[in-house]
C-alpha positions as CSV (number, residue, x, y, z in Angstrom):
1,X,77.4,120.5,-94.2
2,X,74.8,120.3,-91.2
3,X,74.0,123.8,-89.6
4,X,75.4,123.7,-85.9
5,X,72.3,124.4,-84.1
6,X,70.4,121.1,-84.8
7,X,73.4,119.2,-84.8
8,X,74.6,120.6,-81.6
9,X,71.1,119.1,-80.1
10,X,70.9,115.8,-81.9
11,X,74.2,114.8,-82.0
12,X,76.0,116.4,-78.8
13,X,73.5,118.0,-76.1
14,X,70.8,115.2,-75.8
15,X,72.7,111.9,-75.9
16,X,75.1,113.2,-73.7
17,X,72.1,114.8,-71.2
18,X,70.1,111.1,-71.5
19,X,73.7,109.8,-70.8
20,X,75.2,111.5,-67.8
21,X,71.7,111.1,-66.2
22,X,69.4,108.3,-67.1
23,X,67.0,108.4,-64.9
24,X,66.4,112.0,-64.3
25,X,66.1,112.5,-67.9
26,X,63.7,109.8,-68.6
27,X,61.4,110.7,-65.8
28,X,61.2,114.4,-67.3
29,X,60.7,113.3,-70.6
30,X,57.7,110.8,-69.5
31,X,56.3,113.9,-68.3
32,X,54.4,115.9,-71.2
33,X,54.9,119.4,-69.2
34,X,58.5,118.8,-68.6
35,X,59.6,116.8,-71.5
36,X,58.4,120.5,-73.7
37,X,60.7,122.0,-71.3
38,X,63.5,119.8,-71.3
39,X,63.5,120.0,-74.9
40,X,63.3,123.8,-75.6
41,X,66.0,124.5,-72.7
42,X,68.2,121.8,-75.1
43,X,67.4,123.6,-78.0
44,X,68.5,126.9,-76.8
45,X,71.6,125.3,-75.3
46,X,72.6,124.2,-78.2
47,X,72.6,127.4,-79.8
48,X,74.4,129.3,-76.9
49,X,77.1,130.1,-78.6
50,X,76.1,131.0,-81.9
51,X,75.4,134.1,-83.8
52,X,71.9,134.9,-84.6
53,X,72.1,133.9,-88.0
54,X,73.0,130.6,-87.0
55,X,69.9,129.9,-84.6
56,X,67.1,127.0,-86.2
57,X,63.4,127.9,-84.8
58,X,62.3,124.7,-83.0
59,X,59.2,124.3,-85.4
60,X,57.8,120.5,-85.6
61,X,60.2,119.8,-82.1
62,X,58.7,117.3,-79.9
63,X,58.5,113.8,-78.7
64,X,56.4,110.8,-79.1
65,X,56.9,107.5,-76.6
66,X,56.4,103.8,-78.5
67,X,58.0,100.2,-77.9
68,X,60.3,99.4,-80.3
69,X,60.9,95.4,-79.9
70,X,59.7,95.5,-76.7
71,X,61.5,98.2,-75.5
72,X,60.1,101.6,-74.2
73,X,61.6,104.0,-76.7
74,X,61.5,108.1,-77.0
75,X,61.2,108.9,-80.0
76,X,62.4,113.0,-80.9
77,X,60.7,114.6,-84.2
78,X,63.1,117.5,-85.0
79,X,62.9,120.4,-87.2
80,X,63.3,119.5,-90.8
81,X,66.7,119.1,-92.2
82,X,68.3,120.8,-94.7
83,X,71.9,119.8,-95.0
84,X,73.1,116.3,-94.4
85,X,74.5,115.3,-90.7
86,X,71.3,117.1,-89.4
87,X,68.8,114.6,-88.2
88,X,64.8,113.8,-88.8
89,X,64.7,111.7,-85.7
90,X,66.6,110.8,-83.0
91,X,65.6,108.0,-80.3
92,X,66.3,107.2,-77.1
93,X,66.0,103.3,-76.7
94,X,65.8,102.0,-73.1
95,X,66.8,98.0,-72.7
96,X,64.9,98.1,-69.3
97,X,61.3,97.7,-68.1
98,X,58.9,100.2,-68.0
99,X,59.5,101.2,-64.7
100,X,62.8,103.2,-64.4
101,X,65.5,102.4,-61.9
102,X,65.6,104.5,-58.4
103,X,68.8,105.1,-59.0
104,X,71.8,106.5,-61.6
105,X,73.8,103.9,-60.5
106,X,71.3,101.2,-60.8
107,X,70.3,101.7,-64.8
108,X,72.1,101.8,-67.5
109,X,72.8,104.4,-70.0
110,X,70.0,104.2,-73.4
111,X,70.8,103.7,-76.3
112,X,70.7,106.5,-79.0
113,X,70.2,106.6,-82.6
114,X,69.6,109.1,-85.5
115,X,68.1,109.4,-88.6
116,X,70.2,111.3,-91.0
117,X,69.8,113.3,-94.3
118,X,72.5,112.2,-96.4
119,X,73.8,112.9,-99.5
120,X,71.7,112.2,-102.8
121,X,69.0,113.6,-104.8
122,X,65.3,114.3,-103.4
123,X,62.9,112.4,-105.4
124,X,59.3,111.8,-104.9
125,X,59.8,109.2,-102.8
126,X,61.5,111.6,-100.1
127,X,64.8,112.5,-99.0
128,X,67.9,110.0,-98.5
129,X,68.7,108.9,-94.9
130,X,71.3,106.7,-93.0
131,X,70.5,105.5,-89.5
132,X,73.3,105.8,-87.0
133,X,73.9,105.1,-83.2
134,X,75.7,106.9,-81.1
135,X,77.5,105.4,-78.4
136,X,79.6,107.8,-75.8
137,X,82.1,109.7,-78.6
138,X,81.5,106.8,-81.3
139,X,79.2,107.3,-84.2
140,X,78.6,104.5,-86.7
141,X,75.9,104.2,-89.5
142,X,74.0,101.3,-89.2
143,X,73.1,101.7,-93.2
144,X,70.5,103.2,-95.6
145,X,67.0,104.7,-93.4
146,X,64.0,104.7,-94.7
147,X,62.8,108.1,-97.2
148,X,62.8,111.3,-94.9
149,X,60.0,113.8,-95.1
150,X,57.3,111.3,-96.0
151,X,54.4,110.8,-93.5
152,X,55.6,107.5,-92.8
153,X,59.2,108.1,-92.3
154,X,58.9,107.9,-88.4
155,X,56.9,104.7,-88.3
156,X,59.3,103.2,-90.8
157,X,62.3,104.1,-89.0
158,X,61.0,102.5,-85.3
159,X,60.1,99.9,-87.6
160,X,64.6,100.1,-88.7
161,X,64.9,99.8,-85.0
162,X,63.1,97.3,-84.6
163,X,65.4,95.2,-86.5
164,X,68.2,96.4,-85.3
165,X,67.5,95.7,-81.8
166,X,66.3,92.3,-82.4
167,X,64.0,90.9,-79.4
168,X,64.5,91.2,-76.1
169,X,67.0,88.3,-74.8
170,X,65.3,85.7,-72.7
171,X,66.6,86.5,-68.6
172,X,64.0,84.4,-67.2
173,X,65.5,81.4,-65.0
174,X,65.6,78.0,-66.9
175,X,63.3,75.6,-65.5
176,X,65.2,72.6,-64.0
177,X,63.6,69.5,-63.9
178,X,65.6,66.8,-61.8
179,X,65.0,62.9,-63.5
180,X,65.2,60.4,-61.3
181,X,65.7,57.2,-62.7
């Protein structure tokens, strides 16, 4: 069963921060100084409640931008898990441009997804993972991630996204070309 601190962050507190203000959030977090701050001031947050025993030092907590199928994606490293439900990664995936909208209203809500620690045995290949995406209250799993705790597992997992994102639809204007005969 996942310890409620780091679930509390990667499964309540950030998606529904990114969420209820898109903009905001994404500026912060495209700022290194604040992003660290955002991040810790989560963390804590999502241990507010909690007894001491309960707390998770932030160790290995940070974030790394990349573009995942041409999409400008944040990409969360979290503490190591150690009980499944708690995450590796988490990712914010943003379906717009690289500039950011000026307004809430005007951009819509990213995307999130996990990868998991699941159930199953630890083998030298790594740990077992599922990737899911949350969307408002809805969690689904998307299906087996790659191996967790390998040096690779966070390339291979944008690389998860990737795929499941597909490209980027096509919203340029068709060209029409008038025949006259």
């Amino acid at each position: 069963m996942a310890r409620s601190h780091p679930y509390n962050f990667a499964h309540v507190l950030l998606p529904q921060l990114a969420w209820r203000r898109p903009v905001s959030v994404r500026r912060e977090l495209s700022d290194p100084y604040l992003a660290r701050e955002l991040l810790h001031y989560v963390w804590d947050k999502a241990a507010e409640n909690l007894s001491a025993a309960e707390k998770v030092v932030p160790k290995g907590l940070r974030l790394s931008w990349h573009e995942v199928a041409g999409r400008v994606t944040a990409l969360f490293h979290l503490p190591p898990p150690q009980a499944t439900m708690e995450a590796h990664f988490s990712a914010l995936v943003y379906e717009e441009d690289d500039e950011p909208a000026e307004t809430e209203a005007e951009e819509t809500r990213p995307r999130y997804f996990t990868l998991e620690a699941t159930l199953g045995l630890n083998g030298p290949t790594g740990t077992p993972t599922v990737v899911g995406e949350w969307a408002g209250d809805m969690h689904r799993h998307l299906g087996r991630g790659p191996a967790g705790g390998q040096p690779d597992t966070a390339d291979t997992f944008l690389e998860v996204l990737a795929a499941v994102l597909g490209p980027l639809p096509d919203t340029s204007v068709p060209f029409m070309r008038i025949v006259r005969s």
